[in-house]
mmCIF file of the N, C-alpha and C atoms, coordinates in Angstrom:
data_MODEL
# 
_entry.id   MODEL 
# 
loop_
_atom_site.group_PDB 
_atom_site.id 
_atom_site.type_symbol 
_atom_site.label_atom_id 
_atom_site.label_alt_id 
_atom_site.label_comp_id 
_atom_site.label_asym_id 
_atom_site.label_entity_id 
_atom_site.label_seq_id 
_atom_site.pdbx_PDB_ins_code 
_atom_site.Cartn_x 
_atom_site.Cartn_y 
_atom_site.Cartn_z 
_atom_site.occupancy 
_atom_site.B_iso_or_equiv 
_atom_site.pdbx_formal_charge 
_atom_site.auth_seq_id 
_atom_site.auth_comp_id 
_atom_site.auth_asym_id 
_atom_site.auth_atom_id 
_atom_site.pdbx_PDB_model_num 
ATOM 1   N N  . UNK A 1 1  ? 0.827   -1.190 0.000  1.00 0.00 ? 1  UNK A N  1 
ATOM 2   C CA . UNK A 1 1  ? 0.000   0.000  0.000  1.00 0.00 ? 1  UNK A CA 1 
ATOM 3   C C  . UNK A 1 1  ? 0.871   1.254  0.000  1.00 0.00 ? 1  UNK A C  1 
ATOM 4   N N  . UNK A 1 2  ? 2.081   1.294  0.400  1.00 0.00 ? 2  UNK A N  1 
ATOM 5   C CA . UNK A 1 2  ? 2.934   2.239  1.160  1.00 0.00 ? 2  UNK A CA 1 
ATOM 6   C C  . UNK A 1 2  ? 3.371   2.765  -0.285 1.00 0.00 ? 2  UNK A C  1 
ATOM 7   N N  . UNK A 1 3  ? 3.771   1.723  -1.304 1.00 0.00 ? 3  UNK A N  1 
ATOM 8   C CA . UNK A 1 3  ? 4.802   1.643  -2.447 1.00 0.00 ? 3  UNK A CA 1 
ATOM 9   C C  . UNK A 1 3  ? 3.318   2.082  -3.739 1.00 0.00 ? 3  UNK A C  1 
ATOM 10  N N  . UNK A 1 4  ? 2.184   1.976  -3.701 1.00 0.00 ? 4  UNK A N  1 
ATOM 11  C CA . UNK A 1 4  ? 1.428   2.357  -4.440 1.00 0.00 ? 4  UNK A CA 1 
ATOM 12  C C  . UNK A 1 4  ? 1.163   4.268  -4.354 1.00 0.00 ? 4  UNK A C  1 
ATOM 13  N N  . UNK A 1 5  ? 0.869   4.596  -2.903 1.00 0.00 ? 5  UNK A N  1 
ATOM 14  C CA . UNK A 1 5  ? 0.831   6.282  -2.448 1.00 0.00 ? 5  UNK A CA 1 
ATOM 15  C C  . UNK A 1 5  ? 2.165   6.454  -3.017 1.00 0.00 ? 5  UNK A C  1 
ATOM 16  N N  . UNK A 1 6  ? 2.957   6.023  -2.774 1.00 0.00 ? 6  UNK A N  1 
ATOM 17  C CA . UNK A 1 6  ? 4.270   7.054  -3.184 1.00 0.00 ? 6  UNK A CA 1 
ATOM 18  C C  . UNK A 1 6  ? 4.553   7.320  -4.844 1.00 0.00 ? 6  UNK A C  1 
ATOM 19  N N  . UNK A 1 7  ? 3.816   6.184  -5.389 1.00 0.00 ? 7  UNK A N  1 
ATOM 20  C CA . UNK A 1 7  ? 3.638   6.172  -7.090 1.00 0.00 ? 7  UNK A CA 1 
ATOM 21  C C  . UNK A 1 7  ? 3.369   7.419  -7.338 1.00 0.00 ? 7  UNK A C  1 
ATOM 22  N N  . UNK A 1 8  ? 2.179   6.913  -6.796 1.00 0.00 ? 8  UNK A N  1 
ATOM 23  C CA . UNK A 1 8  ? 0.805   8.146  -6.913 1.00 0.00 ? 8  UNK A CA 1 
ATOM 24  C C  . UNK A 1 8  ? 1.080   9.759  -6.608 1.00 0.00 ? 8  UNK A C  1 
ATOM 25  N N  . UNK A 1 9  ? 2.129   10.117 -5.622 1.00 0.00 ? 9  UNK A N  1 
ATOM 26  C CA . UNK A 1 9  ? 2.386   11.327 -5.420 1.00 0.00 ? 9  UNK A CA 1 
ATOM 27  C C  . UNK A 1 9  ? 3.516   12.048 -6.436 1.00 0.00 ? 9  UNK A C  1 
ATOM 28  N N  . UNK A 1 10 ? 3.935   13.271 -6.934 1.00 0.00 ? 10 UNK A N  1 
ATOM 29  C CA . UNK A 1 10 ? 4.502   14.212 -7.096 1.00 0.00 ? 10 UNK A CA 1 
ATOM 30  C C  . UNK A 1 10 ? 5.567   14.616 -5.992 1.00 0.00 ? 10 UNK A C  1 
ATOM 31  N N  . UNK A 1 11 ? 6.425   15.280 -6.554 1.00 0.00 ? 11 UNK A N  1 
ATOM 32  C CA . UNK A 1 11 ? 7.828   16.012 -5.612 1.00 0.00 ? 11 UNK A CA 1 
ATOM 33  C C  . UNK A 1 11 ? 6.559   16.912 -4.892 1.00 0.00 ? 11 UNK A C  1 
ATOM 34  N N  . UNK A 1 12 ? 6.010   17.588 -5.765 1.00 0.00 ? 12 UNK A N  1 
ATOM 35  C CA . UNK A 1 12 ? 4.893   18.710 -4.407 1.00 0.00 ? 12 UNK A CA 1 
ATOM 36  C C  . UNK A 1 12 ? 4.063   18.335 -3.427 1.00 0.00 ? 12 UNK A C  1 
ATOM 37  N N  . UNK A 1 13 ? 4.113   17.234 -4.033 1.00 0.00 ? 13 UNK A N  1 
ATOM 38  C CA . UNK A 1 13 ? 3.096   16.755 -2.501 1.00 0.00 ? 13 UNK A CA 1 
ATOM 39  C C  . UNK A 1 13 ? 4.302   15.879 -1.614 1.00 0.00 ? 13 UNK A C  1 
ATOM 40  N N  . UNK A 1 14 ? 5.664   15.251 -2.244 1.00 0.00 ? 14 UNK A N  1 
ATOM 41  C CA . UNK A 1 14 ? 6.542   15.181 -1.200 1.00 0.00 ? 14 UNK A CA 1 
ATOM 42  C C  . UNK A 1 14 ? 7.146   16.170 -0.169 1.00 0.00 ? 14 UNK A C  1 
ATOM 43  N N  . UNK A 1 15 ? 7.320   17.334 -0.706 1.00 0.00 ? 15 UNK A N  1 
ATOM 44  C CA . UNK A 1 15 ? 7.332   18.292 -0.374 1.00 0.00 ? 15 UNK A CA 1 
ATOM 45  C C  . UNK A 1 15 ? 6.677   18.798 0.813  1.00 0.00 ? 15 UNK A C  1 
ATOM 46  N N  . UNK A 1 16 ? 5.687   19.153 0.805  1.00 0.00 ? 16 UNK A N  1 
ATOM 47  C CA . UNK A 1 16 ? 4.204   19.474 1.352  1.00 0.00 ? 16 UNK A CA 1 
ATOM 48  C C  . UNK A 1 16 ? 4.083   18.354 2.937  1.00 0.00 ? 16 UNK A C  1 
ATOM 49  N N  . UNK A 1 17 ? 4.038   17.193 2.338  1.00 0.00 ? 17 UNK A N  1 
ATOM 50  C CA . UNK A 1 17 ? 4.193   16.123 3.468  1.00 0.00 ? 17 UNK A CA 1 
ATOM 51  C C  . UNK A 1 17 ? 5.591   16.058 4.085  1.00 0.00 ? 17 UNK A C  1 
ATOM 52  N N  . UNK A 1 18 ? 6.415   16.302 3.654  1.00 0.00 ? 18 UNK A N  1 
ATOM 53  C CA . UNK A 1 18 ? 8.006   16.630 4.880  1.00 0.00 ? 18 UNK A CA 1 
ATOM 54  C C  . UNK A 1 18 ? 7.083   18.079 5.149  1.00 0.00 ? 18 UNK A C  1 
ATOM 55  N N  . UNK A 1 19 ? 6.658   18.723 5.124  1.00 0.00 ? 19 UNK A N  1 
ATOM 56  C CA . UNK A 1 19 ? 6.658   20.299 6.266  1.00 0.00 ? 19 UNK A CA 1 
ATOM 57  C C  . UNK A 1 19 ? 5.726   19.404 7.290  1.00 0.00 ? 19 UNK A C  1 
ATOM 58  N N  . UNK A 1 20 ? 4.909   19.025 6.685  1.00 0.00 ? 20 UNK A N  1 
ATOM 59  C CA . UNK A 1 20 ? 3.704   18.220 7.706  1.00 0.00 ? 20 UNK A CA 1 
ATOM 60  C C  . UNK A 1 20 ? 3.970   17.521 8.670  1.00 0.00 ? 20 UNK A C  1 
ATOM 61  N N  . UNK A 1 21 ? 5.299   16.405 8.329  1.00 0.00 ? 21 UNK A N  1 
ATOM 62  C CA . UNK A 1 21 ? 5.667   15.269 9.020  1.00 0.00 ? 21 UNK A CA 1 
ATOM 63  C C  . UNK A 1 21 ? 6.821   16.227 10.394 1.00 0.00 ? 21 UNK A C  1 
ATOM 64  N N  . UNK A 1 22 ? 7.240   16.955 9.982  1.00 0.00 ? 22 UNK A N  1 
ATOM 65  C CA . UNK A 1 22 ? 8.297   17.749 10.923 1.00 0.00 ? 22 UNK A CA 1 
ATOM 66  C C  . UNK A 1 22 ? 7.006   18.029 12.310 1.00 0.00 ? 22 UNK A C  1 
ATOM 67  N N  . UNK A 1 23 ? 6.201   18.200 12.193 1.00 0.00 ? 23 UNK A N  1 
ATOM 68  C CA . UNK A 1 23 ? 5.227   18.782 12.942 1.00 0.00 ? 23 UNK A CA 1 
ATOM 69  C C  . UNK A 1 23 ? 4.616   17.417 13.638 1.00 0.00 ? 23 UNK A C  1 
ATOM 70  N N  . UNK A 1 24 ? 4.834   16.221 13.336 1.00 0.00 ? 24 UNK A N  1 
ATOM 71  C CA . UNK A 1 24 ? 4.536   14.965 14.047 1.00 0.00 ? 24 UNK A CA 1 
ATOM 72  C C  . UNK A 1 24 ? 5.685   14.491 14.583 1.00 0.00 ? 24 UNK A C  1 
ATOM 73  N N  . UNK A 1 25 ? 6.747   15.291 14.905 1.00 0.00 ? 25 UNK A N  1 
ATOM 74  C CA . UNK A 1 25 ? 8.017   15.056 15.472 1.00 0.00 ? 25 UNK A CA 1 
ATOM 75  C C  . UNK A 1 25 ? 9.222   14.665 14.653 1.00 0.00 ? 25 UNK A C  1 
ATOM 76  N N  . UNK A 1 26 ? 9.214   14.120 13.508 1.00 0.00 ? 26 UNK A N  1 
ATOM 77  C CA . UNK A 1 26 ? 10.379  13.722 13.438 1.00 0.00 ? 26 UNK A CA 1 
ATOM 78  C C  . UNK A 1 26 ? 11.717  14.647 12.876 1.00 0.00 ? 26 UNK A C  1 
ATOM 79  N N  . UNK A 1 27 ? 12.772  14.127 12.966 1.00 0.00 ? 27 UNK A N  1 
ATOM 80  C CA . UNK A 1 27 ? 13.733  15.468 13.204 1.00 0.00 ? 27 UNK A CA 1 
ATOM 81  C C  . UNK A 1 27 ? 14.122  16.038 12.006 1.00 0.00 ? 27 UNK A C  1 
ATOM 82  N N  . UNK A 1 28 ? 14.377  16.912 11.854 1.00 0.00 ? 28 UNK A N  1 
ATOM 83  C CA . UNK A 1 28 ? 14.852  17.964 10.608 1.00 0.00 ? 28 UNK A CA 1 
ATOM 84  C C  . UNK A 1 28 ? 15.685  17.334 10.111 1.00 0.00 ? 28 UNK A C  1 
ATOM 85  N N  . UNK A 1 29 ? 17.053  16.332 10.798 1.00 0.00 ? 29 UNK A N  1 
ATOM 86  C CA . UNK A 1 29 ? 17.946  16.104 10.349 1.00 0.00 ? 29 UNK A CA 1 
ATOM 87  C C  . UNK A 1 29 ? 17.124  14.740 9.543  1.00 0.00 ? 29 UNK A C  1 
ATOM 88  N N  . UNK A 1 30 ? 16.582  14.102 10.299 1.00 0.00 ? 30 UNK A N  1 
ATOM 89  C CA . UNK A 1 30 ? 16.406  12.512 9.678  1.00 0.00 ? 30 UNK A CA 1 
ATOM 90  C C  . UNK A 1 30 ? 15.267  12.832 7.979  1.00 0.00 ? 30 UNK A C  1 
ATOM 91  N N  . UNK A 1 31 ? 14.358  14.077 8.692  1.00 0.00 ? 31 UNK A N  1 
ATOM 92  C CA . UNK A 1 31 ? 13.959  14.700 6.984  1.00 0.00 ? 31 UNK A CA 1 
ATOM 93  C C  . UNK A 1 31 ? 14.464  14.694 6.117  1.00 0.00 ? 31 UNK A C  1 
ATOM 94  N N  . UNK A 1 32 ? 15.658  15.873 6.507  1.00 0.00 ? 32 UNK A N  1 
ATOM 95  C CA . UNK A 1 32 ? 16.709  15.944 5.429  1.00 0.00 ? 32 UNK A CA 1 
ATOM 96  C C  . UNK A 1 32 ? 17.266  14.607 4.325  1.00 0.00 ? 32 UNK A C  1 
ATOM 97  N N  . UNK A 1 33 ? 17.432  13.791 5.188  1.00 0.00 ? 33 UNK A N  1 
ATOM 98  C CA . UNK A 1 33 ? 17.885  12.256 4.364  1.00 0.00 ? 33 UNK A CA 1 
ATOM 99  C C  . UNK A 1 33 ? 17.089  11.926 3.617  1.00 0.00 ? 33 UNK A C  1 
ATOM 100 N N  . UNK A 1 34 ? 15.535  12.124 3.462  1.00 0.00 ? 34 UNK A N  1 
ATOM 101 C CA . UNK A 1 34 ? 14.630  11.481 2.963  1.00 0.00 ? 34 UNK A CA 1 
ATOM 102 C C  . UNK A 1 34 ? 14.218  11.966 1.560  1.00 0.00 ? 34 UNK A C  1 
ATOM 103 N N  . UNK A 1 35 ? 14.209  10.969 0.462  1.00 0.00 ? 35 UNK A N  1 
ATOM 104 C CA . UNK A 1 35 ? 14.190  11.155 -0.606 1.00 0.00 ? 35 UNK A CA 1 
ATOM 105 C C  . UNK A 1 35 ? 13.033  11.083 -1.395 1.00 0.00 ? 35 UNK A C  1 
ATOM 106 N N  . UNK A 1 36 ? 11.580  10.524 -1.040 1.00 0.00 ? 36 UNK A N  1 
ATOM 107 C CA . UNK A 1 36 ? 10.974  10.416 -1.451 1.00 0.00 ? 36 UNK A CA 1 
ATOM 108 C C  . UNK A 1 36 ? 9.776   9.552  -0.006 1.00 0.00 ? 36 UNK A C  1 
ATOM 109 N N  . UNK A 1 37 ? 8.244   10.225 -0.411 1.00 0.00 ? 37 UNK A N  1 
ATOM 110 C CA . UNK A 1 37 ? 7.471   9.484  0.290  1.00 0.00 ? 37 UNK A CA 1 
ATOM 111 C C  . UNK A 1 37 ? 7.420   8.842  1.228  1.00 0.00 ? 37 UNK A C  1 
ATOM 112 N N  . UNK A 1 38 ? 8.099   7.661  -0.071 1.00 0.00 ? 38 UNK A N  1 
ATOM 113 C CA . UNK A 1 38 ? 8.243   5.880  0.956  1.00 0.00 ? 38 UNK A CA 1 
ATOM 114 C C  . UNK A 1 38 ? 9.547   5.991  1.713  1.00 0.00 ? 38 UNK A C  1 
ATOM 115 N N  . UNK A 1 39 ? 10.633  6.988  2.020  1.00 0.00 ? 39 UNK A N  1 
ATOM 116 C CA . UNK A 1 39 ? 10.903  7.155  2.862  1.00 0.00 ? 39 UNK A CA 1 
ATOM 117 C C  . UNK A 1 39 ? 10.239  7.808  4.469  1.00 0.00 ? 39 UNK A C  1 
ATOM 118 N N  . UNK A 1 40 ? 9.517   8.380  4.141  1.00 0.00 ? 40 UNK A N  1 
ATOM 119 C CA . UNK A 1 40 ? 8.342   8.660  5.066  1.00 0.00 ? 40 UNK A CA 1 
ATOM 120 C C  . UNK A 1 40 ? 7.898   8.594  5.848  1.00 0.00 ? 40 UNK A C  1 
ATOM 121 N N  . UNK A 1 41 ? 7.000   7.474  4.852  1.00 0.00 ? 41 UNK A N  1 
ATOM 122 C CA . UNK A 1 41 ? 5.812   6.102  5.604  1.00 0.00 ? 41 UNK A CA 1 
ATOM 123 C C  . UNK A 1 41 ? 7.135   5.366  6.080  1.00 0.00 ? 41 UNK A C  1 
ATOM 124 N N  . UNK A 1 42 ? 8.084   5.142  5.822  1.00 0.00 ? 42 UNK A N  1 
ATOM 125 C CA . UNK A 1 42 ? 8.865   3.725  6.328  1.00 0.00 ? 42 UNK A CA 1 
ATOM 126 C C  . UNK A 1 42 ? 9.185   4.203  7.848  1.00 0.00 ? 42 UNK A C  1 
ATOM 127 N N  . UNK A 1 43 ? 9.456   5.620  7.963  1.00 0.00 ? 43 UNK A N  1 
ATOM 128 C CA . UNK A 1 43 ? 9.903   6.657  8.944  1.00 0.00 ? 43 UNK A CA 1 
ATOM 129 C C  . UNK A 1 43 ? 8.747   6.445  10.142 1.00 0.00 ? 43 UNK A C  1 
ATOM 130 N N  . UNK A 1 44 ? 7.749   6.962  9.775  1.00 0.00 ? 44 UNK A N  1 
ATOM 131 C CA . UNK A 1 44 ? 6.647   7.077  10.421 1.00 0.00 ? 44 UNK A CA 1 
ATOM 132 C C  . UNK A 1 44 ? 6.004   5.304  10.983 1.00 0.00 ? 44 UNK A C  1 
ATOM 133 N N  . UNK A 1 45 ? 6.167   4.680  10.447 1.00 0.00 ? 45 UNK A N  1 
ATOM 134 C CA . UNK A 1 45 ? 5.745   3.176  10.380 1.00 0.00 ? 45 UNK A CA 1 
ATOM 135 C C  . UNK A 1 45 ? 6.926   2.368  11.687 1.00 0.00 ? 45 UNK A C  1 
ATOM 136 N N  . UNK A 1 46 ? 7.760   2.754  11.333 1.00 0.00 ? 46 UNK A N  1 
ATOM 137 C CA . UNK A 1 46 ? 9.204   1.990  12.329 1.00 0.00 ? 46 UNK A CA 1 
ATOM 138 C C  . UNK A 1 46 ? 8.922   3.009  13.732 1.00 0.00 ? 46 UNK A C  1 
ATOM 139 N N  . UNK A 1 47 ? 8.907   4.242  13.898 1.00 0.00 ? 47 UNK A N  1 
ATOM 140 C CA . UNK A 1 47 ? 8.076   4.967  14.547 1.00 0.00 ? 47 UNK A CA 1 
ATOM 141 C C  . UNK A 1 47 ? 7.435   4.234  15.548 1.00 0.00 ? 47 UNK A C  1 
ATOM 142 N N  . UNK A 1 48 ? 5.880   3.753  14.916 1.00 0.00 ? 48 UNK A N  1 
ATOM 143 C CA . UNK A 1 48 ? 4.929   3.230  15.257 1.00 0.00 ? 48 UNK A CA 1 
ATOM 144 C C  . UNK A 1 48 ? 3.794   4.212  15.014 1.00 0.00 ? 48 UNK A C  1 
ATOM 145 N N  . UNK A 1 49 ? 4.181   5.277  14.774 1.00 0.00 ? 49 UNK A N  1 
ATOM 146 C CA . UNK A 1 49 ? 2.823   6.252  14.358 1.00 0.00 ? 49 UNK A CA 1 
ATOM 147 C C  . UNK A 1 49 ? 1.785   5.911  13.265 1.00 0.00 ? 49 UNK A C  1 
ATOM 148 N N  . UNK A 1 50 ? 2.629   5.028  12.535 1.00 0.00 ? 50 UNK A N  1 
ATOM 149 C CA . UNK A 1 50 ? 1.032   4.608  11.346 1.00 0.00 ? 50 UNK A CA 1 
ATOM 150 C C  . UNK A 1 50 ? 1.437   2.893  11.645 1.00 0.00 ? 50 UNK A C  1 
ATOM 151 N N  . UNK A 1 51 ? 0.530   2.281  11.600 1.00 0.00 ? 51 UNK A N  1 
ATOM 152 C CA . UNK A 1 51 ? 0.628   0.822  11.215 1.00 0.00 ? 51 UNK A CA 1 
ATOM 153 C C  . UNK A 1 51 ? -0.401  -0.219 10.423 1.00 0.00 ? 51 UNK A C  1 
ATOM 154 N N  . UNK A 1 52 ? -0.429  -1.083 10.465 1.00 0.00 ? 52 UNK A N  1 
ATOM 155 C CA . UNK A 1 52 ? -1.229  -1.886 9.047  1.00 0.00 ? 52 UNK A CA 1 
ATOM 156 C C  . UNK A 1 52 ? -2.644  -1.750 9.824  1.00 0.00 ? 52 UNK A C  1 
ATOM 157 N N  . UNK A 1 53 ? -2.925  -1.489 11.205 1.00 0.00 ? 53 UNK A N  1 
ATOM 158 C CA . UNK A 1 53 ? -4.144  -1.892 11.297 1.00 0.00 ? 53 UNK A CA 1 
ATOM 159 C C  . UNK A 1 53 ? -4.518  -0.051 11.878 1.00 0.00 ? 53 UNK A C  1 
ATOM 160 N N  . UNK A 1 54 ? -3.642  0.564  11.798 1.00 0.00 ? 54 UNK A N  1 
ATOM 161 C CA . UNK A 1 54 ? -4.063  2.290  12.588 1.00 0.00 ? 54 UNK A CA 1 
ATOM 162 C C  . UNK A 1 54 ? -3.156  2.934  11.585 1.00 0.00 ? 54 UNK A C  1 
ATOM 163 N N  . UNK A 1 55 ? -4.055  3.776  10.568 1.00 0.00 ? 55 UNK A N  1 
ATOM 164 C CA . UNK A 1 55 ? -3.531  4.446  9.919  1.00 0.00 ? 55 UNK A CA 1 
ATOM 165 C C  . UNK A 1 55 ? -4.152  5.601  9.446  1.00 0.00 ? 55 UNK A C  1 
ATOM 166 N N  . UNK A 1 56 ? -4.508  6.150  10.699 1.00 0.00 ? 56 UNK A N  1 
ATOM 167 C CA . UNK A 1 56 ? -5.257  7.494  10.973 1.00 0.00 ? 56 UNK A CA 1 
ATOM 168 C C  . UNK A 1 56 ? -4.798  8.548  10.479 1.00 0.00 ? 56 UNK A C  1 
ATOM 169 N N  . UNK A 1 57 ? -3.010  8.352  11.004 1.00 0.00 ? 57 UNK A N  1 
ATOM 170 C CA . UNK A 1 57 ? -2.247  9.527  11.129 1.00 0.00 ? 57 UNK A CA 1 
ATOM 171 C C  . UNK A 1 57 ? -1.657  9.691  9.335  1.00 0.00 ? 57 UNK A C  1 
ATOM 172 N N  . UNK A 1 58 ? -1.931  8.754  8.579  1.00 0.00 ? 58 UNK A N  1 
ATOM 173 C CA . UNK A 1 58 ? -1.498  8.698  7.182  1.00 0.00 ? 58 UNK A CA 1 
ATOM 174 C C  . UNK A 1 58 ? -2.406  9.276  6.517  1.00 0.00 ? 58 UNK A C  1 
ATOM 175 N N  . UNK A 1 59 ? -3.585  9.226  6.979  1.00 0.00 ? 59 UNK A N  1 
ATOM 176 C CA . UNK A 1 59 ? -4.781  9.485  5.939  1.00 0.00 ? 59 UNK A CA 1 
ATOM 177 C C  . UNK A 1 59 ? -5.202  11.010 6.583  1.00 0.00 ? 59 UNK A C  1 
ATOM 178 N N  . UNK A 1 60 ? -4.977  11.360 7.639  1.00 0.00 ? 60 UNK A N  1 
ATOM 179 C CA . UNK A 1 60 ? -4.870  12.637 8.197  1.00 0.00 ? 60 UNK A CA 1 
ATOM 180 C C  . UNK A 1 60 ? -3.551  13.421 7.053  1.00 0.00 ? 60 UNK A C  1 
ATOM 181 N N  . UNK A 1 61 ? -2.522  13.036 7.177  1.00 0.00 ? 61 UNK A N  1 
ATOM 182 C CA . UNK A 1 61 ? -1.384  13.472 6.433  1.00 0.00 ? 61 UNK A CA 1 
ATOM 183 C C  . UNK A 1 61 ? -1.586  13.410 4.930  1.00 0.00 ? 61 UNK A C  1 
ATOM 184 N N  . UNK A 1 62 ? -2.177  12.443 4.485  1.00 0.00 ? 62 UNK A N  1 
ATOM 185 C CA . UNK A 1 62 ? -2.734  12.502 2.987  1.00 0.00 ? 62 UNK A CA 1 
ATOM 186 C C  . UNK A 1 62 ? -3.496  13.875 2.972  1.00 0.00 ? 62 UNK A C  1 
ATOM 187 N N  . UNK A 1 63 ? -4.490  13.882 3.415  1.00 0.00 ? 63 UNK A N  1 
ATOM 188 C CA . UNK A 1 63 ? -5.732  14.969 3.075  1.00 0.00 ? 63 UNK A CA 1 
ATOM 189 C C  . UNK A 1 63 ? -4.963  16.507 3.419  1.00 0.00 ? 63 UNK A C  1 
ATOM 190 N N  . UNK A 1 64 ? -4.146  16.780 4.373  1.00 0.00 ? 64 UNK A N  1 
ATOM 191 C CA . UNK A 1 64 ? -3.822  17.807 4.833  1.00 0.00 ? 64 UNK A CA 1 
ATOM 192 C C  . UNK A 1 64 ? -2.846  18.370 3.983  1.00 0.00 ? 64 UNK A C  1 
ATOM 193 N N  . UNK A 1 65 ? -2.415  17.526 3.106  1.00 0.00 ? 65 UNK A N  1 
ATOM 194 C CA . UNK A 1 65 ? -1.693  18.051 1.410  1.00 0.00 ? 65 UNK A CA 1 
ATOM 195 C C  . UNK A 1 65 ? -2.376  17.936 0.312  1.00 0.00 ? 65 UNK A C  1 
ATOM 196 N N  . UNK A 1 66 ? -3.618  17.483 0.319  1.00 0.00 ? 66 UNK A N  1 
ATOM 197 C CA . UNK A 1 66 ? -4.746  17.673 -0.750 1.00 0.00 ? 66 UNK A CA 1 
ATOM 198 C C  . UNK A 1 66 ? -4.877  16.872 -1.537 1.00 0.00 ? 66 UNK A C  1 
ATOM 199 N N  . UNK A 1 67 ? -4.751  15.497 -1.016 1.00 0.00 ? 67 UNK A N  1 
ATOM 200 C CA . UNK A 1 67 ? -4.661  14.015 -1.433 1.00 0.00 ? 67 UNK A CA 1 
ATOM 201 C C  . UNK A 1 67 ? -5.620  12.856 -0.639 1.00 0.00 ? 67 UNK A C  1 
ATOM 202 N N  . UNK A 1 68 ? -6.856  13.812 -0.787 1.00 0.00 ? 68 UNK A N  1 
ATOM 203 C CA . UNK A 1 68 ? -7.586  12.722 -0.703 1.00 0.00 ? 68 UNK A CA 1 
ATOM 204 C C  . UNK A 1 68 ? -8.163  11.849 -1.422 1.00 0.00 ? 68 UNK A C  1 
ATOM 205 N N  . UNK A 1 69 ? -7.753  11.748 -2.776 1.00 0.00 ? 69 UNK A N  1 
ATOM 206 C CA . UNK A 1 69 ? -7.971  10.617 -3.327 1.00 0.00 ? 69 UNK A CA 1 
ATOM 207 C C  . UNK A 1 69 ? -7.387  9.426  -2.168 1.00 0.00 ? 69 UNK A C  1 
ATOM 208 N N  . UNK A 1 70 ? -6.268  9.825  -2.261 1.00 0.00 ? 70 UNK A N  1 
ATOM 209 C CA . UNK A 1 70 ? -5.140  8.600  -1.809 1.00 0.00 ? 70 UNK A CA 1 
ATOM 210 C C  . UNK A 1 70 ? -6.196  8.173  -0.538 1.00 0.00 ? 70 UNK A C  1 
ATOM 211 N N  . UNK A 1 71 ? -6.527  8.906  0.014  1.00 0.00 ? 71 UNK A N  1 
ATOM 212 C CA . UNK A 1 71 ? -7.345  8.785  1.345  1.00 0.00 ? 71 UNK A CA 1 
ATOM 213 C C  . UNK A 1 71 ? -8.462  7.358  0.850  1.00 0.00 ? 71 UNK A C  1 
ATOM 214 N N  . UNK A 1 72 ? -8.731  7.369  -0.098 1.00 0.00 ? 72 UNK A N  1 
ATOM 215 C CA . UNK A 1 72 ? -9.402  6.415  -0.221 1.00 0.00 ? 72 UNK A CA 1 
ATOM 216 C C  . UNK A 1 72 ? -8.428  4.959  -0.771 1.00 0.00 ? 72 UNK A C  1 
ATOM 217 N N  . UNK A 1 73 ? -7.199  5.032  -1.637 1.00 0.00 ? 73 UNK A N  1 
ATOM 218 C CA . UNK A 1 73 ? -6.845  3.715  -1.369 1.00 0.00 ? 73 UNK A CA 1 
ATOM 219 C C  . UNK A 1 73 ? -6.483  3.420  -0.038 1.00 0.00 ? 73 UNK A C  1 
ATOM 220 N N  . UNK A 1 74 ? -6.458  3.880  0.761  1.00 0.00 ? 74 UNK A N  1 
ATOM 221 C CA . UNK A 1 74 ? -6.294  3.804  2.099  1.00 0.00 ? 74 UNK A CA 1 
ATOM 222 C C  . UNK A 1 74 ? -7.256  3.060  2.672  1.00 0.00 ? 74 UNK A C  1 
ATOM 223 N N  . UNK A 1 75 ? -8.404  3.575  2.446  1.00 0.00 ? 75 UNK A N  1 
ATOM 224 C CA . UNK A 1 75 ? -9.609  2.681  2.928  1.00 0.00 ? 75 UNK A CA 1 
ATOM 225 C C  . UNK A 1 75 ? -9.694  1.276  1.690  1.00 0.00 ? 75 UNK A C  1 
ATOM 226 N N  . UNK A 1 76 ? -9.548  1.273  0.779  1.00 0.00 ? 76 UNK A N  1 
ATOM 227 C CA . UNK A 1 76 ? -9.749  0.094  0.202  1.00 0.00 ? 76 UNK A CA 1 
ATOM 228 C C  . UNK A 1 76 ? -9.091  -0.843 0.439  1.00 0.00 ? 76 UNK A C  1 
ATOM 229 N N  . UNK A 1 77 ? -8.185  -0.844 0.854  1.00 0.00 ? 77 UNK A N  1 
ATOM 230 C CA . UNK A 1 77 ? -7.253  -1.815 1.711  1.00 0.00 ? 77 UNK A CA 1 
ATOM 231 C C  . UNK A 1 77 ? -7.919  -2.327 2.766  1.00 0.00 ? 77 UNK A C  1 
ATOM 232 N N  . UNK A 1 78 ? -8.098  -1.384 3.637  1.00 0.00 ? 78 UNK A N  1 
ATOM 233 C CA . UNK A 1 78 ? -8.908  -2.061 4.555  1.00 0.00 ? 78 UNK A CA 1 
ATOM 234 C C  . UNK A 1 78 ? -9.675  -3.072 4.478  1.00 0.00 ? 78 UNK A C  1 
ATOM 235 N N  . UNK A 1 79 ? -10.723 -2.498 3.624  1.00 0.00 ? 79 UNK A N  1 
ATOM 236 C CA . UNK A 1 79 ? -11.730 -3.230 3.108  1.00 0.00 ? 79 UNK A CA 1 
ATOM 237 C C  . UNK A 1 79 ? -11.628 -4.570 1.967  1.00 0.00 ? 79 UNK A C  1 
ATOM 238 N N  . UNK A 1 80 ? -10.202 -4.664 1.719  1.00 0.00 ? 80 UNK A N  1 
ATOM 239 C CA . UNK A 1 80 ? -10.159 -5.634 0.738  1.00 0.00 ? 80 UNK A CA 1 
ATOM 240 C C  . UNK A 1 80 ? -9.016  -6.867 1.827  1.00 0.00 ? 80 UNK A C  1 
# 
């Protein structure tokens, strides 16, 4: 699921989601390293802030960069 959103996104919405993610704690420096998305989710996931069965804080972070499509493969997973 992780490797499909990151398809799906643009540098602007990578973008957009590192200002976002700084604001759920994680550090400027470990940002900095991150090259794309699915660096991210992998970030946020090892974390423990999103996981396969609570992934509130992803679909919160989707929509709050103007990706709520994605918000819904999010739920189809679930559901599938």
């Amino acid at each position: 699921m992780l490797v499909t959103l990151c398809e799906k996104m643009g540098n602007d919405e990578f973008i957009k989601l590192k200002q976002r993610c700084h604001d759920v704690h994680i550090q400027k420096r470990t940002l900095e390293t991150m090259n794309n998305a699915y660096d991210i989710f992998v970030c946020l996931k090892e974390r423990g802030k999103i996981t396969m069965d609570d992934t509130e804080l992803l679909e919160e972070l989707l929509e709050k960069i103007g990706r709520t499509d994605l918000v819904k493969v999010v739920e189809q997973y679930h559901q599938g």
